[in-house]
VEXBA-411235 format. One record per residue (C-alpha): chain; x, y, z. Coordinates in nm, 2 decimals, padded with zeros to 4 digits, always signed. Example, Ala and Ser with C-alpha at 12.3 -4.5 7.8 and 13.67 -1.06 7.14 Angstrom:
BEGIN
[pt 'A'; [+01.23; -00.45; +00.78]]
[pt 'A'; [+01.37; -00.11; +00.71]]
//
This chain:
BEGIN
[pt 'A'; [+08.35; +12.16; +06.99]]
[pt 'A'; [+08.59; +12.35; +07.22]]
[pt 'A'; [+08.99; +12.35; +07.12]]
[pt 'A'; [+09.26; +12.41; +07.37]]
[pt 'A'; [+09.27; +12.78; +07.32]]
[pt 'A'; [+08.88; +12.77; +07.45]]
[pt 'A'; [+08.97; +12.51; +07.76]]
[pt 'A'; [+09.23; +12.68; +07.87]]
[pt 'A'; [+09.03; +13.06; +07.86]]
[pt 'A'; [+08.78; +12.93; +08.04]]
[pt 'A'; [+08.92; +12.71; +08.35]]
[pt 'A'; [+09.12; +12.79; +08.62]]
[pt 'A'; [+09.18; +12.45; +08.73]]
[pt 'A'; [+09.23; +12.16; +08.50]]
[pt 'A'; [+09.28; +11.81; +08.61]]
[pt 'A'; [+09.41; +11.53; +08.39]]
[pt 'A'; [+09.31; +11.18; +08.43]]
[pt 'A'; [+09.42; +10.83; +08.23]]
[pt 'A'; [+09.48; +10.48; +08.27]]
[pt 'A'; [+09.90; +10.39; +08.33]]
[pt 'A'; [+10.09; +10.42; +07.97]]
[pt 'A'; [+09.84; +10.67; +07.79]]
[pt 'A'; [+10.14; +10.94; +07.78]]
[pt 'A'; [+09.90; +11.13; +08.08]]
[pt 'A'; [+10.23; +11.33; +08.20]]
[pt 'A'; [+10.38; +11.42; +07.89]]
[pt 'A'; [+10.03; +11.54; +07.77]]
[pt 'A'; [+09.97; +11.71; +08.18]]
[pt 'A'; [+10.32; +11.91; +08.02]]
[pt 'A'; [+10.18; +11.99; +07.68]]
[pt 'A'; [+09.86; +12.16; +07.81]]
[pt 'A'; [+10.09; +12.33; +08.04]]
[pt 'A'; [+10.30; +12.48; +07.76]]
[pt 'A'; [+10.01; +12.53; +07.54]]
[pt 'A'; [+09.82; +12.78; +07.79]]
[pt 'A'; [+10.16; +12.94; +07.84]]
[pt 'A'; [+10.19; +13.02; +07.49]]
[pt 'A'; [+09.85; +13.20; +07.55]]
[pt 'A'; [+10.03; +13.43; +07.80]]
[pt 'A'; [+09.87; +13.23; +08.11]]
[pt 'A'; [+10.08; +13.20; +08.41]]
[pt 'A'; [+10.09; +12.87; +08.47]]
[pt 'A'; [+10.14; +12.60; +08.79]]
[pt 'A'; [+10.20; +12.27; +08.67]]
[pt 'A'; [+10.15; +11.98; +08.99]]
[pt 'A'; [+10.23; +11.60; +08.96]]
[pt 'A'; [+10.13; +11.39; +09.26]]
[pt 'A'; [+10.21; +11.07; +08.97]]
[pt 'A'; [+10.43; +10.81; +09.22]]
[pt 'A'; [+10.64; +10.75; +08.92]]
[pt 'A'; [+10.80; +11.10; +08.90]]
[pt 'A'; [+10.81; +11.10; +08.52]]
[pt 'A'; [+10.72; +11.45; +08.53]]
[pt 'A'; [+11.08; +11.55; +08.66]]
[pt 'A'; [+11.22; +11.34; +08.38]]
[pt 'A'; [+10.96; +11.46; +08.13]]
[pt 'A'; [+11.10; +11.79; +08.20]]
[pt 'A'; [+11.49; +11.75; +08.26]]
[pt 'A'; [+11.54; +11.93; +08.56]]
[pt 'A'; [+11.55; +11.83; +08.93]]
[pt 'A'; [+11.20; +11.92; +09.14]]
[pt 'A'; [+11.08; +11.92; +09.47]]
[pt 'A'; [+10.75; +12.03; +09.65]]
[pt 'A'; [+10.84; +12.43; +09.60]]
[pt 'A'; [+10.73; +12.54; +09.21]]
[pt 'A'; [+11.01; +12.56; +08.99]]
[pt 'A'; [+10.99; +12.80; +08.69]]
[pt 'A'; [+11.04; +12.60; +08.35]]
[pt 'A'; [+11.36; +12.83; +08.14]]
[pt 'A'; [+11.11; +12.84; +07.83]]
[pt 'A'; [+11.36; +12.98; +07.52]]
[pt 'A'; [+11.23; +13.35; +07.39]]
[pt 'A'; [+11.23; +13.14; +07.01]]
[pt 'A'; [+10.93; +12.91; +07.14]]
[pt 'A'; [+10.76; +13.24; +07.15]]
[pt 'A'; [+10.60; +13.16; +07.48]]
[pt 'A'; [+10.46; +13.47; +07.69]]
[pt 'A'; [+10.30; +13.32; +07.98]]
[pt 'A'; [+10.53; +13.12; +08.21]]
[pt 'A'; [+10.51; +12.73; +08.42]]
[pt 'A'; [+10.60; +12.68; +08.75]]
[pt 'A'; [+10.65; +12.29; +08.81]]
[pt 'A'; [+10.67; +12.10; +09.10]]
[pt 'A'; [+10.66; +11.71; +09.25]]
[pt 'A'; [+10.46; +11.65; +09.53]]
[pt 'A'; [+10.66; +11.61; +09.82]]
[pt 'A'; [+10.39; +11.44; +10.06]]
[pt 'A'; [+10.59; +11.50; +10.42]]
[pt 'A'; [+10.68; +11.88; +10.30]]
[pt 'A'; [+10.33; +11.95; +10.22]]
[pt 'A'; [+10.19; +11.80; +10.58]]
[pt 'A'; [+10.45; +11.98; +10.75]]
[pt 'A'; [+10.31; +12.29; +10.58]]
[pt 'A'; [+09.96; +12.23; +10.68]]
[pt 'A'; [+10.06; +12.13; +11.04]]
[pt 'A'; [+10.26; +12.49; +11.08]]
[pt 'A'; [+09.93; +12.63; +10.96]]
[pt 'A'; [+09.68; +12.47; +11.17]]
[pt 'A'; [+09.84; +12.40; +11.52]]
[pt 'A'; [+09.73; +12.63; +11.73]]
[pt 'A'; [+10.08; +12.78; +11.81]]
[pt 'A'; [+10.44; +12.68; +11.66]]
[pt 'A'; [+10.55; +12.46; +12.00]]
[pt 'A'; [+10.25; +12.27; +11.93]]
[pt 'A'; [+10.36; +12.25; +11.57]]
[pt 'A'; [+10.69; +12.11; +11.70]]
[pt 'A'; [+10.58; +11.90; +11.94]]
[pt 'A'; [+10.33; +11.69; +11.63]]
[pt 'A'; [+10.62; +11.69; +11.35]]
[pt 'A'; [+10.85; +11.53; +11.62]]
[pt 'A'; [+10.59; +11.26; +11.76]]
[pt 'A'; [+10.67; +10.90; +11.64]]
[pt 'A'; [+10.33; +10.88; +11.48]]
[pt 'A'; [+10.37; +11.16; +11.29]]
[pt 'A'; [+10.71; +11.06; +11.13]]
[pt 'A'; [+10.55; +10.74; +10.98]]
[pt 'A'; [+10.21; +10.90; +10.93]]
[pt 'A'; [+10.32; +11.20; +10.74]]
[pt 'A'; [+10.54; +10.99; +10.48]]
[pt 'A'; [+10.38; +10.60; +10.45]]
[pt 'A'; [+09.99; +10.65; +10.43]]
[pt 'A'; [+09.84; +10.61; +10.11]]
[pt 'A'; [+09.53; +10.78; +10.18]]
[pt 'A'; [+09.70; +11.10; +10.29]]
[pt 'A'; [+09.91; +11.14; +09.99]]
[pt 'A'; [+09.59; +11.15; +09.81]]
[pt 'A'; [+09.50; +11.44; +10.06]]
[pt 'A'; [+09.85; +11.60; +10.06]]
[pt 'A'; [+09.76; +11.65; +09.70]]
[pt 'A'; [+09.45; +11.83; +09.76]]
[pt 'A'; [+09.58; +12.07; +10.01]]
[pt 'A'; [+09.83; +12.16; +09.76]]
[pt 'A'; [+09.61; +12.20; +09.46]]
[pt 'A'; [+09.41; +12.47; +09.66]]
[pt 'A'; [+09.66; +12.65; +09.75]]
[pt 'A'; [+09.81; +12.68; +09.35]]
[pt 'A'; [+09.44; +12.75; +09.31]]
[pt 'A'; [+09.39; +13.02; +09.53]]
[pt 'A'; [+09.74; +13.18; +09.44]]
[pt 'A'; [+09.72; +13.51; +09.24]]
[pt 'A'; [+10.03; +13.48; +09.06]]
[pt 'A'; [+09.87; +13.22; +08.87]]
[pt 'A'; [+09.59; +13.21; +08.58]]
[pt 'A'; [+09.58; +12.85; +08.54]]
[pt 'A'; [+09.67; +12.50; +08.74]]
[pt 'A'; [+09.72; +12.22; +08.54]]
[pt 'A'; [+09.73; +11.90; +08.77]]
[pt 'A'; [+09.89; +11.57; +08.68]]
[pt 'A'; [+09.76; +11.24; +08.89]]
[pt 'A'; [+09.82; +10.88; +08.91]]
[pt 'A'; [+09.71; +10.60; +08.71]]
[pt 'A'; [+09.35; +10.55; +08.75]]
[pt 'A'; [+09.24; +10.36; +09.02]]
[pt 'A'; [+09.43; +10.59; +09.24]]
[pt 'A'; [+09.37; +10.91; +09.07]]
[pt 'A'; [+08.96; +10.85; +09.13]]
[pt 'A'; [+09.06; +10.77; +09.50]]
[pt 'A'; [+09.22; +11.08; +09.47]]
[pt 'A'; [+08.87; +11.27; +09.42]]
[pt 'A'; [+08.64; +11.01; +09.59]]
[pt 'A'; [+08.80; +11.14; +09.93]]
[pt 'A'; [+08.88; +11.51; +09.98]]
[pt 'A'; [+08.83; +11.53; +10.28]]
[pt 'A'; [+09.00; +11.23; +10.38]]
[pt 'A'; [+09.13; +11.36; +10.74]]
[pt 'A'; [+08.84; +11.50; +10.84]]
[pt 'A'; [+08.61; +11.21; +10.76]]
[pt 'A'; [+08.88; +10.99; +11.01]]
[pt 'A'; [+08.79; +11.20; +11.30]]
[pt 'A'; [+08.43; +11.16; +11.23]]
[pt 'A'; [+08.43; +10.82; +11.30]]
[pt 'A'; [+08.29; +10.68; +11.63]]
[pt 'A'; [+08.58; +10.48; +11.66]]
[pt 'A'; [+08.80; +10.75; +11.65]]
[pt 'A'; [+08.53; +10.92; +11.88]]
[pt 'A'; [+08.53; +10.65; +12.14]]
[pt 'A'; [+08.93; +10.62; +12.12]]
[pt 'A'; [+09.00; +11.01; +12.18]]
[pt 'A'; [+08.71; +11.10; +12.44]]
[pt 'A'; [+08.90; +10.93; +12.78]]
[pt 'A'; [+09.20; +11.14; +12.66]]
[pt 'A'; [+08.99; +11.50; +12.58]]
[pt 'A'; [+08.85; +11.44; +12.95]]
[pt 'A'; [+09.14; +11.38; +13.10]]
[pt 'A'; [+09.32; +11.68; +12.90]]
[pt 'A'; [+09.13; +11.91; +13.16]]
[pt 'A'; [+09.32; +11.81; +13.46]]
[pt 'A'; [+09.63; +11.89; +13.26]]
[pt 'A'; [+09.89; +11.76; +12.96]]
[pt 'A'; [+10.08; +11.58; +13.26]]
[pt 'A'; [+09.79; +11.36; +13.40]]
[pt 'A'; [+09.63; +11.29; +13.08]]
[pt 'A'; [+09.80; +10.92; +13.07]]
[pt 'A'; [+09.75; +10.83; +13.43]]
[pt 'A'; [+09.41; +10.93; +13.41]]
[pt 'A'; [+09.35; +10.73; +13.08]]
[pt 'A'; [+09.54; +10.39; +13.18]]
[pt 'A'; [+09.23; +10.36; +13.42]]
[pt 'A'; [+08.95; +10.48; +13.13]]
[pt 'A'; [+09.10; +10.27; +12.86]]
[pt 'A'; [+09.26; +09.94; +13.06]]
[pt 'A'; [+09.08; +09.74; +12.88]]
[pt 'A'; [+09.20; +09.80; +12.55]]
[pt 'A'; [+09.57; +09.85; +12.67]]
[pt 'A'; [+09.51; +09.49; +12.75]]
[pt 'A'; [+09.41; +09.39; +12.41]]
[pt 'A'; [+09.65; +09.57; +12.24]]
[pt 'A'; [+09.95; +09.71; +12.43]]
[pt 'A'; [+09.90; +10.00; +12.61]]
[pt 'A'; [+10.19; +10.19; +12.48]]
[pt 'A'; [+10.12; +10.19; +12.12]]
[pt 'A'; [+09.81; +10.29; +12.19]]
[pt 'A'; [+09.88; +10.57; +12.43]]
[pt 'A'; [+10.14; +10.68; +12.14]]
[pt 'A'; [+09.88; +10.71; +11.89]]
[pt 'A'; [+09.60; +10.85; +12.08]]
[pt 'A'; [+09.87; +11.10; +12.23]]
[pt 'A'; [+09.95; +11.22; +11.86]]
[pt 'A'; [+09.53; +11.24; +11.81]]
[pt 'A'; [+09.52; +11.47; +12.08]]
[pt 'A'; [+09.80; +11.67; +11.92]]
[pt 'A'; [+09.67; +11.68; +11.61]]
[pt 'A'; [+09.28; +11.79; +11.71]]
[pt 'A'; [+09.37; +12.17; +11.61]]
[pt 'A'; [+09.51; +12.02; +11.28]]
[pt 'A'; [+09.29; +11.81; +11.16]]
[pt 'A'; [+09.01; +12.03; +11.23]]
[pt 'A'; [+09.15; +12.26; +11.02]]
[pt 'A'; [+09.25; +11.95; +10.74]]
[pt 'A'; [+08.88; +11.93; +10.74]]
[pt 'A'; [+08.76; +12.30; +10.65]]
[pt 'A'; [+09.06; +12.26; +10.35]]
[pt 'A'; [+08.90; +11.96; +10.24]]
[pt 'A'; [+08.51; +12.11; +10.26]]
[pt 'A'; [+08.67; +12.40; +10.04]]
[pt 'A'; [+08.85; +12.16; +09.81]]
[pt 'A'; [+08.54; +11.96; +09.74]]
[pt 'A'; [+08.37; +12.29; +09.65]]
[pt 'A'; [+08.71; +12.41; +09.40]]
[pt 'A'; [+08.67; +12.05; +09.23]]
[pt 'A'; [+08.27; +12.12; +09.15]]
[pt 'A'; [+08.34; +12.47; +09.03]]
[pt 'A'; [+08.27; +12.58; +08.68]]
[pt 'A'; [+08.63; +12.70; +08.64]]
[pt 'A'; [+08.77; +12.35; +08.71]]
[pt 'A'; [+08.79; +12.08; +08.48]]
[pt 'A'; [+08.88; +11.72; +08.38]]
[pt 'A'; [+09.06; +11.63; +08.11]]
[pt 'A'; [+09.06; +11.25; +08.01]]
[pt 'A'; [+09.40; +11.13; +07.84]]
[pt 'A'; [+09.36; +10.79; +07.65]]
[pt 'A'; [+09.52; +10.63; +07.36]]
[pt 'A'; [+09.36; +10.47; +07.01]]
[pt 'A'; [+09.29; +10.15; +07.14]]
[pt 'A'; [+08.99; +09.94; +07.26]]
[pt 'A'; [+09.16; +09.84; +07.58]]
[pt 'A'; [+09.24; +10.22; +07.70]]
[pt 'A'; [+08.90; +10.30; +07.59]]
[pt 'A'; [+08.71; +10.08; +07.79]]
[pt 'A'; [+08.96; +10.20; +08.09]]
[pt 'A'; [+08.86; +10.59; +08.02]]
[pt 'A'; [+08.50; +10.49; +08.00]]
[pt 'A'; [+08.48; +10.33; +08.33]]
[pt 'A'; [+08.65; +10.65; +08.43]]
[pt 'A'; [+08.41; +10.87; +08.28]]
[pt 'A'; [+08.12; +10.67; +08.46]]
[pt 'A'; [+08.27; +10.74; +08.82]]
[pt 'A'; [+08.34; +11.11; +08.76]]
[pt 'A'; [+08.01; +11.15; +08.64]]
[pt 'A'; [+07.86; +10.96; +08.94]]
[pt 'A'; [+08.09; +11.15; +09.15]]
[pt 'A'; [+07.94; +11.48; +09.00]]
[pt 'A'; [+08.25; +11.61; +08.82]]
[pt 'A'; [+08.26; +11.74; +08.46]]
[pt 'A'; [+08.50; +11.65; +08.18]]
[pt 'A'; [+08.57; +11.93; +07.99]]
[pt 'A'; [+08.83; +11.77; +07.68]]
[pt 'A'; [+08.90; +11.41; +07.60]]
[pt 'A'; [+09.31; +11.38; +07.48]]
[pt 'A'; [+09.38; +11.12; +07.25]]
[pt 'A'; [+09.80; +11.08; +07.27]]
[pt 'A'; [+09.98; +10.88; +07.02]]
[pt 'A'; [+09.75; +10.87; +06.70]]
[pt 'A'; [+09.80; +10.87; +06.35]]
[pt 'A'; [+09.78; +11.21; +06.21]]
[pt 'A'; [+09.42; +11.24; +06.10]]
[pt 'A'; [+09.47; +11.33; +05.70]]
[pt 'A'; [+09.71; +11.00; +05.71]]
[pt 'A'; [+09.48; +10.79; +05.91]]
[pt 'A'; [+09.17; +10.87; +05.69]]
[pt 'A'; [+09.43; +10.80; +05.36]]
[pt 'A'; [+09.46; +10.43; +05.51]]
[pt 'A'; [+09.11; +10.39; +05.63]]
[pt 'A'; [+09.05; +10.38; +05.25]]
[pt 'A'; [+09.33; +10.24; +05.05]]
[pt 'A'; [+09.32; +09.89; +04.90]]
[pt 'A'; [+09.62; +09.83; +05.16]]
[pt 'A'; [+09.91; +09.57; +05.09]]
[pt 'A'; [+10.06; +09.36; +05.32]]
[pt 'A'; [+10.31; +09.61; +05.39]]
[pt 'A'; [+10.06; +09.85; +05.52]]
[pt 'A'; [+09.82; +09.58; +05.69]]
[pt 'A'; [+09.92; +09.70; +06.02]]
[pt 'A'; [+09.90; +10.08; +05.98]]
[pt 'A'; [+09.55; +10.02; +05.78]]
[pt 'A'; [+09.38; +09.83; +06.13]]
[pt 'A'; [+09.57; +10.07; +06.33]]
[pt 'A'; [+09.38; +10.38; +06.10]]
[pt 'A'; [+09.04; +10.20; +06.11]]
[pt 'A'; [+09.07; +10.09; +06.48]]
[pt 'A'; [+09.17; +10.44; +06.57]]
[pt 'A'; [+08.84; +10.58; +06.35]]
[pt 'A'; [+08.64; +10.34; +06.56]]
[pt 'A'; [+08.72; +10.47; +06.90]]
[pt 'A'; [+08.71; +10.83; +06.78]]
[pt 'A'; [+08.39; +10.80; +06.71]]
[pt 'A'; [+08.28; +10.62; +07.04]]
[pt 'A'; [+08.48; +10.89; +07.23]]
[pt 'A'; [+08.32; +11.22; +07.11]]
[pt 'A'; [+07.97; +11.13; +07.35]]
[pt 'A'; [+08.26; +11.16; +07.63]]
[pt 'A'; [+08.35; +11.51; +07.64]]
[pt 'A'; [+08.23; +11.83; +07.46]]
[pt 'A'; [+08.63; +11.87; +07.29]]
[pt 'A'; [+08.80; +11.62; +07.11]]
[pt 'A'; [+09.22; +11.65; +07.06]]
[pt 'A'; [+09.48; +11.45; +06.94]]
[pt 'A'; [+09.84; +11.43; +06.96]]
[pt 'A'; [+10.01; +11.26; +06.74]]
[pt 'A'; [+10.22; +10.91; +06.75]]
[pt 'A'; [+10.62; +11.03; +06.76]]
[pt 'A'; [+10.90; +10.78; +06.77]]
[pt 'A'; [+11.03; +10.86; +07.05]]
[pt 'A'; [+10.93; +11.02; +07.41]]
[pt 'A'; [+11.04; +11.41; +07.38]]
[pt 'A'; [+11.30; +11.43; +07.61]]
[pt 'A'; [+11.32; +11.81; +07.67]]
[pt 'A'; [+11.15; +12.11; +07.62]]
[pt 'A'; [+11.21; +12.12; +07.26]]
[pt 'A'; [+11.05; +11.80; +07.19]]
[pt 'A'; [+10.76; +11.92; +07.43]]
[pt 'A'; [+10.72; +12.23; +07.24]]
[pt 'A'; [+10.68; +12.05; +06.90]]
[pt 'A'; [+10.39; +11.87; +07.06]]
[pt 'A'; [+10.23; +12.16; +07.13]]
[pt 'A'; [+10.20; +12.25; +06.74]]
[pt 'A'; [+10.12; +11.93; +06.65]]
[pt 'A'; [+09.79; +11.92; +06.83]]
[pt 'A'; [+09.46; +11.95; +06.69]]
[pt 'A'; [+09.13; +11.94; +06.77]]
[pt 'A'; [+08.93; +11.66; +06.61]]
//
C-alpha cells in the first residue's frame, strides 16, 4: 500500500478522474498542495467545464499558470502553478506552432471556420487539453502535473481520443473532400476555387457551395497544423502509458459512486491505463467510523451507524481497485481558501 508521499515520488504525471459531486477538484487541489509540501514544483491543470477550480482556489485564472501565494506558516517548500483551460488560447498556441510561417498562422485564426471551430467543438476541447498537459509535462520547471478533468463520461472521452485531430484527417471522407482542393493548390492559392467548383459541383449542389468551399478552404489551411496536432497527439498517447503517469480515481462512500468508479476502472483498464491511488473524499474519520460500526447504536445515531457500516462496505470492495487506498475526511463545509485546503492536506490518510 503506497501513501501520497510514495505517489507523488514516483509520478510525474497524475491524472484525477470521478463521477460529478465526488469533491474530484477540491481533492485535484489537495494532491496539488500535498506534493508541494514535499518540495515538488507543481502545475496544477483543470479542463472541468464548471470552473470550480478557480473558485476552489479564490483567485481569478486563465490558460497561463498562475503561482498559488502559499503562506511561509503552511510550511510548504515546493510551489503550484494553476491554470483553467482556456480552449481558443490553447489552439491559437498550437496553430502559431504548426503553420508553417506566421501569415499562414494569421490567415487560419482569422478564417470563419476557425473562429467557431476553435471555441464550440466538444471534441477539441478534449484535445486542447491534451496539448496542454504535454507541454506542463515536458516543462523543466516542474516536478509534478496534477490534472483535474470533467465528470466522467467526458473525462474517459477525454483519453479514449488523443489524437482526436489527426484521426479527422485520416478519414476517407475528409480524404475525398480535401483531394480536388490539394490538386488544384498546384496551379496556385488564386485558382484553387475555380478549379474546384468544376471537381466538386456535385456536392456544391447538394449542399451549397459556399459553405463548403469555406470549410474545405480552412482544411487546406490547416494541413501544416493538423499534421502537426497529430505528432502531439502520437506523443501524448505515449506520456498517458508511461510509468511516470498515473490515474488517481476520486469517489465518495456510497454504493452509487462506487458503481460509477467501477465502470470507470473497467474502461481505463481496457483502454490500457493504470490507476495508481483510489481517493475516497468525504468519509468518516476511520477510528470514528469503526467506533459506530460496533456500538449498540440508538436512534440518534441510526444514521451515522449505516453511514459507518456502508462506508466499511465499499472500502473493502475498493481496495482490488488500486494498489493505495486514502481518505479525506467529511467537513461541514467546502474549504473556501487555501487555509481550508491546507487542513485537508493533514487530515489525509492512507487506509
Amino acid at each position: 500500500m503506497q501513501d501520497l508521499a510514495s505517489v507523488v515520488d514516483s509520478h510525474r504525471v497524475l491524472v484525477l478522474l470521478g463521477a460529478g459531486g465526488v469533491g474530484k477538484t477540491t481533492s485535484s487541489i489537495v494532491v496539488a498542495l500535498a506534493a508541494a509540501q514535499r518540495g515538488k514544483r507543481v502545475a496544477l491543470l483543470s479542463i472541468d467545464p464548471a470552473k470550480r477550480l478557480a473558485a476552489a482556489l479564490g483567485i481569478p485564472l486563465s490558460n497561463d499558470l498562475a503561482r498559488l501565494n502559499i503562506a511561509p506558516e503552511y510550511g510548504v517548500s515546493g510551489s503550484v502553478h494553476a491554470a483553467m483551460l482556456d480552449q481558443k488560447a490553447v489552439f491559437d498556441q498550437m496553430v502559431d506552432r504548426h503553420a508553417p510561417n506566421p501569415q499562414a498562422a494569421a490567415k487560419i485564426k482569422s478564417h470563419s471556420v476557425y473562429k467557431s471551430a476553435s471555441t464550440n467543438l466538444g471534441g477539441p476541447l478534449e484535445y486542447m487539453a491534451l496539448a496542454k498537459l504535454m507541454d506542463l509535462a515536458s516543462d523543466p520547471k516542474f516536478d509534478l502535473v496534477v490534472l483535474d478533468t470533467p465528470p466522467d463520461t467526458h473525462a474517459l472521452d477525454f483519453l479514449a481520443r488523443p489524437n482526436l485531430l489527426g484521426s479527422f484527417m485520416d478519414t476517407n471522407v475528409m480524404n475525398w473532400l480535401l483531394k480536388p482542393f490539394l490538386v488544384a493548390s498546384r496551379l496556385g492559392i488564386g485558382k484553387i476555387f475555380s478549379a474546384s467548383e468544376k471537381l466538386m459541383g456535385g456536392m456544391a449542389r447538394i449542399s451549397g457551395f459556399e459553405p463548403l468551399r469555406q470549410f474545405t478552404e480552412f482544411l487546406v489551411l490547416m494541413q501544416d497544423v493538423i499534421e502537426g496536432f497529430h505528432k502531439s497527439g502520437e506523443k501524448t498517447v505515449d506520456l498517458l502509458k508511461r510509468e511516470d503517469t498515473g490515474f488517481v480515481l476520486v469517489s465518495v462512500p456510497t454504493q452509487t459512486a462506487m458503481r460509477s468508479i467501477n465502470n470507470i476502472a473497467t474502461q481505463l483498464t481496457q483502454m490500457q491505463y493504470k490507476a495508481c491511488a483510489l481517493l475516497l473524499n468525504r468519509c468518516l474519520p476511520q477510528n470514528v467510523a469503526t467506533d459506530l460500526a460496533a456500538s449498540d447504536h440508538t436512534e440518534d445515531l441510526s444514521y451515522l451507524v449505516r453511514k459507518a457500516k456502508g462506508q466499511a462496505s465499499v472500502i473493502q470492495e475498493m481496495r482490488r481497485l488500486s494498489p493505495s487506498l486514502w481518505q479525506l475526511h467529511e467537513r461541514e463545509h467546502d474549504p473556501g481558501d487555501l487555509g481550508g485546503l491546507m487542513d485537508l492536506v493533514k487530515s489525509m490518510v492512507t487506509l
